[in-house]
MDTraj code that builds the backbone (N, CA, C; nanometers):
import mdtraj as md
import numpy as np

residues = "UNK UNK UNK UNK UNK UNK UNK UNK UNK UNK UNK UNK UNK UNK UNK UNK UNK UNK UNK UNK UNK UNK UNK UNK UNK UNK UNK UNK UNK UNK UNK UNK UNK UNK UNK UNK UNK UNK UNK UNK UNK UNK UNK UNK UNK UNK UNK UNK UNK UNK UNK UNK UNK UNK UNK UNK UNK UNK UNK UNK UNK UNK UNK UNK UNK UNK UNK UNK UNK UNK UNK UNK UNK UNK UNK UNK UNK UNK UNK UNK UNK UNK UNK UNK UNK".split()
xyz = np.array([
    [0.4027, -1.5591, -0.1967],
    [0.4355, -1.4187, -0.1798],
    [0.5442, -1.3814, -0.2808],
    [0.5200, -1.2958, -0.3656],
    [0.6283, -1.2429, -0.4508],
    [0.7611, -1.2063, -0.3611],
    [0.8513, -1.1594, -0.4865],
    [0.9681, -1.1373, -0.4215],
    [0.9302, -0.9321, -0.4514],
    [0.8971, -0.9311, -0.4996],
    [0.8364, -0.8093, -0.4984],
    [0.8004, -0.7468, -0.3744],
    [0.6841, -0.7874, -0.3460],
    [0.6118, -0.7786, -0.2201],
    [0.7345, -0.7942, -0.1263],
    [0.8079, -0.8831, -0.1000],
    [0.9271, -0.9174, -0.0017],
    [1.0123, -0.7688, 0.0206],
    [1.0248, -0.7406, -0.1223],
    [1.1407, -0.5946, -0.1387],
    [1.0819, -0.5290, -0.0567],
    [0.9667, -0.4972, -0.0897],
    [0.8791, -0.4061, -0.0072],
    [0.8628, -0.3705, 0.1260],
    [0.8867, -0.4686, 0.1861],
    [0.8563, -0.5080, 0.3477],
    [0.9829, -0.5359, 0.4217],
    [1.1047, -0.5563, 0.3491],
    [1.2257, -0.5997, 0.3938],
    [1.2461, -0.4684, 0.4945],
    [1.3449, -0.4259, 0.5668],
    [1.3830, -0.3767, 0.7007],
    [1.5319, -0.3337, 0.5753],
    [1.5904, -0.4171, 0.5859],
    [1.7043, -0.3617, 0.5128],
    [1.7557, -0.3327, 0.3473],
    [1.6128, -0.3306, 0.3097],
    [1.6433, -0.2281, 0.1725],
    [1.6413, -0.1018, 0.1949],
    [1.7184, -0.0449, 0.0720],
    [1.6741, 0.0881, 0.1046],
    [1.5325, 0.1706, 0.0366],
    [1.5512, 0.2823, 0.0864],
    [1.4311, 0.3549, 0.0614],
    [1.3733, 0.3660, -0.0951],
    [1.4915, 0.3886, -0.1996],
    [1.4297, 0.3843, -0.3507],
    [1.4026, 0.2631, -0.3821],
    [1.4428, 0.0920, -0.3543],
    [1.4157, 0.0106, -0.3774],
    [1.2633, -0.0286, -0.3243],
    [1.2469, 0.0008, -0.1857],
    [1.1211, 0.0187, -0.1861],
    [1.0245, 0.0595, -0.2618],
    [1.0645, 0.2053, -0.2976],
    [0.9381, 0.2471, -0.3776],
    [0.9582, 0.1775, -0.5276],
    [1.0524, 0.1328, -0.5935],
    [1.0306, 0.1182, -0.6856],
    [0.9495, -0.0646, -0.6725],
    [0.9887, -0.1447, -0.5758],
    [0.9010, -0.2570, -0.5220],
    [0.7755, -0.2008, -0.5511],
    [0.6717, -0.1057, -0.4541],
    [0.5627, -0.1367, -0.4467],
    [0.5246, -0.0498, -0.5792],
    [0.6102, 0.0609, -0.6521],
    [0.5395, 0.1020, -0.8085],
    [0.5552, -0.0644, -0.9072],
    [0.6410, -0.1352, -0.8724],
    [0.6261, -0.3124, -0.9362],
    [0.4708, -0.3480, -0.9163],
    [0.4422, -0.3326, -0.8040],
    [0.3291, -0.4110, -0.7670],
    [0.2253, -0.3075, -0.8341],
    [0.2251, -0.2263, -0.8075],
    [0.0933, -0.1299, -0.9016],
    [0.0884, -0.1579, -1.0300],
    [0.1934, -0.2191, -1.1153],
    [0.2252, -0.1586, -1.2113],
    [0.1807, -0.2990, -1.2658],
    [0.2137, -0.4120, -1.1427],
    [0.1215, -0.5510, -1.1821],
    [-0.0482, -0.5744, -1.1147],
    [-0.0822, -0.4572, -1.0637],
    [-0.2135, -0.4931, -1.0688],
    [-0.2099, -0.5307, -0.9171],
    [-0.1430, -0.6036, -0.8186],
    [-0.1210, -0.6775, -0.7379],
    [-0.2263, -0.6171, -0.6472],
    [-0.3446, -0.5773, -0.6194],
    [-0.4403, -0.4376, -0.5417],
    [-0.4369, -0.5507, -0.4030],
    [-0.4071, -0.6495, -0.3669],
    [-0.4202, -0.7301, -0.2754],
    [-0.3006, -0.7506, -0.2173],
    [-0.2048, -0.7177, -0.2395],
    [-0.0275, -0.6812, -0.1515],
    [-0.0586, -0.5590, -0.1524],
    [-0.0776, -0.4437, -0.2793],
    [-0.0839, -0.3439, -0.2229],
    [-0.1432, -0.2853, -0.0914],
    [-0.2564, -0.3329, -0.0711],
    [-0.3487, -0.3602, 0.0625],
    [-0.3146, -0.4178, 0.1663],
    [-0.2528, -0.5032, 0.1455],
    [-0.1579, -0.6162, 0.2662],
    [-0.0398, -0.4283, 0.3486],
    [0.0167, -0.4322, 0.2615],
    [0.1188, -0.3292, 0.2879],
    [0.0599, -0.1738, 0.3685],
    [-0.0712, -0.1323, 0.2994],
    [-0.1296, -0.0278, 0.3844],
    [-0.1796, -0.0785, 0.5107],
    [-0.2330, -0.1835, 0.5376],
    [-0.2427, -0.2107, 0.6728],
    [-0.1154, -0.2733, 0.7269],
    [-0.0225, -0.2816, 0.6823],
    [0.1345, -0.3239, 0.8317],
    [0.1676, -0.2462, 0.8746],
    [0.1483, -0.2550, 1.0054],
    [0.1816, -0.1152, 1.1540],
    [0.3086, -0.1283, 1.1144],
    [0.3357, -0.2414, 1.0896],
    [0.5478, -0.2206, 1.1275],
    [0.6233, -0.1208, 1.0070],
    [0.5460, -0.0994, 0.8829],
    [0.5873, -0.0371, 0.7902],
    [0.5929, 0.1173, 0.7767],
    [0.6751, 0.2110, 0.7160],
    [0.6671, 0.3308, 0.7711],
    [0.5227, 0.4073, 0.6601],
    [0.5090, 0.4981, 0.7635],
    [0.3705, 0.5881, 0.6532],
    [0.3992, 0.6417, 0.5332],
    [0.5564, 0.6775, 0.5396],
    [0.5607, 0.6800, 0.3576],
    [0.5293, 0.5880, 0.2591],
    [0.5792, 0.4569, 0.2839],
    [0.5562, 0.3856, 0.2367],
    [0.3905, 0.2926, 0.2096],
    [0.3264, 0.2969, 0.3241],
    [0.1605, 0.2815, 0.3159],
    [0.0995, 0.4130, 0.2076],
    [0.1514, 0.5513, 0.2479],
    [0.0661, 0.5737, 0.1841],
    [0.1204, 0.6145, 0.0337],
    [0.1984, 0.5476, -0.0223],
    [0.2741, 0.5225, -0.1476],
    [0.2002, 0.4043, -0.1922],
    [0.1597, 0.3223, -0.1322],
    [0.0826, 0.1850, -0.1784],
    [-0.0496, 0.2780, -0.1675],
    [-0.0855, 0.3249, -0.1185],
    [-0.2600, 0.3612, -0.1341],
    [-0.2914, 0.4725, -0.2312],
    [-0.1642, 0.5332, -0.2739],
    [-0.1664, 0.6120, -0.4178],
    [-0.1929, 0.5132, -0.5038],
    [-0.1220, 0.3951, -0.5491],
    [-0.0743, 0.2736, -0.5853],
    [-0.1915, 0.2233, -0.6262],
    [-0.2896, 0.1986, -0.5206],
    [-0.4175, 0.1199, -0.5285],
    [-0.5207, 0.2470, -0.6043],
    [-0.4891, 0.3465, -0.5995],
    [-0.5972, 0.4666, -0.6979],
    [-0.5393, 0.4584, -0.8489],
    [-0.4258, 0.4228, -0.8397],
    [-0.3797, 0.3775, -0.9706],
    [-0.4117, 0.2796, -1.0115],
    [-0.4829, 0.1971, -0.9492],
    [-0.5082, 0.0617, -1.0330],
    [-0.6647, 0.0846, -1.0491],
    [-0.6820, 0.1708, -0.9608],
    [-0.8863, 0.1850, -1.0075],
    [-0.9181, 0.1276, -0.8892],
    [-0.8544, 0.0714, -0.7488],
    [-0.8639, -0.0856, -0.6409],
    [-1.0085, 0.0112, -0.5883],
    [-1.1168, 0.0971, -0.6375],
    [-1.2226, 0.1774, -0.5943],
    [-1.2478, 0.0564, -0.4359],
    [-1.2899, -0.0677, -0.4502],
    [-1.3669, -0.1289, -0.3762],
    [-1.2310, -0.1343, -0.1998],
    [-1.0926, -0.1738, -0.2871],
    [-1.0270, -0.2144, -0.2236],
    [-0.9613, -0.0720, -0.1131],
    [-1.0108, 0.0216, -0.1919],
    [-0.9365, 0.1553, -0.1146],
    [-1.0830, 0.1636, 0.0203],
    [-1.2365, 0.1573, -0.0726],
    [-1.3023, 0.1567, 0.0648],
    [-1.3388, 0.1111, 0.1563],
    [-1.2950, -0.0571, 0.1552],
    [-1.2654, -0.1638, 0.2515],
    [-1.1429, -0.0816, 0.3140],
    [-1.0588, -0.0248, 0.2943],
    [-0.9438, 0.0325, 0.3870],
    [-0.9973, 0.1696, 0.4156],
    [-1.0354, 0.2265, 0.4062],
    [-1.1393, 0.3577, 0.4428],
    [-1.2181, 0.3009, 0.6133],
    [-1.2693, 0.2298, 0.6054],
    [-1.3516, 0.1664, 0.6778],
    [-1.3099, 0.0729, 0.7566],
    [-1.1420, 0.0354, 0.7704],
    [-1.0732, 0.0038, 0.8661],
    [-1.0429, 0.0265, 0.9942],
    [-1.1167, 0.0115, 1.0869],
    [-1.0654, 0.0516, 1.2189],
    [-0.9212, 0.0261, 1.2608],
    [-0.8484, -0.0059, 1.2022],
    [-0.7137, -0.1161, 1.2511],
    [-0.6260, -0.0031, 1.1959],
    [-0.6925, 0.0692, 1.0715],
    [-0.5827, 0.1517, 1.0458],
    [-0.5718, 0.2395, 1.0789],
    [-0.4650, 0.3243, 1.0763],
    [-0.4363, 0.5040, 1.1306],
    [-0.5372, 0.5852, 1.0862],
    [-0.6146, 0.6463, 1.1088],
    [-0.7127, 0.7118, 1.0981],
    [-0.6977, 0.8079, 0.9913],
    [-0.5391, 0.8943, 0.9364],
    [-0.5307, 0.9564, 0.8719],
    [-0.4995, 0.8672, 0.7033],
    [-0.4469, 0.7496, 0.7225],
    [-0.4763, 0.6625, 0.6472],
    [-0.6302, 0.6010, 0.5557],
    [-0.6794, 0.5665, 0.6799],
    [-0.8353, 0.5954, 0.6648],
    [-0.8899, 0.6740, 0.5219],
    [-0.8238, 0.8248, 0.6115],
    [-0.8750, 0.9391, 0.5192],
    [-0.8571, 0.9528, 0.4300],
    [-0.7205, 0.9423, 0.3497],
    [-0.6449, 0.9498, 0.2642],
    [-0.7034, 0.8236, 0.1695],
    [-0.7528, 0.7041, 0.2209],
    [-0.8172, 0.5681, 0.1371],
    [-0.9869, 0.6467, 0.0800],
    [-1.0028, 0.7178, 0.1743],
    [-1.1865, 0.7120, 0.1435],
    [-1.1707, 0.8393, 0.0564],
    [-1.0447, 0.9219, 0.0366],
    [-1.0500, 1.0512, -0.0550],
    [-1.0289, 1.0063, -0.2104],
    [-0.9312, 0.8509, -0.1957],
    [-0.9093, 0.8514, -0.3416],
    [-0.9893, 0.7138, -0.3638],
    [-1.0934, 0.6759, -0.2816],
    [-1.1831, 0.5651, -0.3552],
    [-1.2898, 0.6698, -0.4534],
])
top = md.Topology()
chain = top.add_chain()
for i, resn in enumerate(residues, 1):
    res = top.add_residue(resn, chain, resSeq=i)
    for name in ("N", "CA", "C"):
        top.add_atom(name, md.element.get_by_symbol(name[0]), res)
traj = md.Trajectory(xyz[None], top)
């Protein structure tokens, strides 16, 4: 697991370190943390759906509609995956 990915998910970073964590991970391609991160309940929805911008930035087409088609996820999540696959 990167330390990247770690920033990302930590509880006590703050909020710009976050985003600039998961724009790291877009920015390496990572479409498989990015994905890890849109499905963690424990994480807040800014941040999921900052990774699922993330994954339209990388082209993740397949990986956004495997999360489209998630029952596990928030439904408006869902939506937001199957608009930008």
């Amino acid at each position: 697991m990167s330390t990247t990915f770690q920033t990302a998910v930590k509880k006590n970073v703050s909020r710009p370190q976050r985003y600039d964590a998961i724009d790291a991970l877009v920015q390496k391609g990572e479409t498989t943390n990015l994905a890890i991160l849109v499905q963690m309940g424990g994480l807040r929805g800014e941040f999921r759906r900052h990774a699922l911008n993330g994954l339209a930035d990388c082209n993740a087409t397949t990986v956004l509609e495997d999360l489209s088609e998630d029952t596990a996820i928030e439904p408006s999540l869902r939506r937001r995956a199957e608009e930008l696959a």
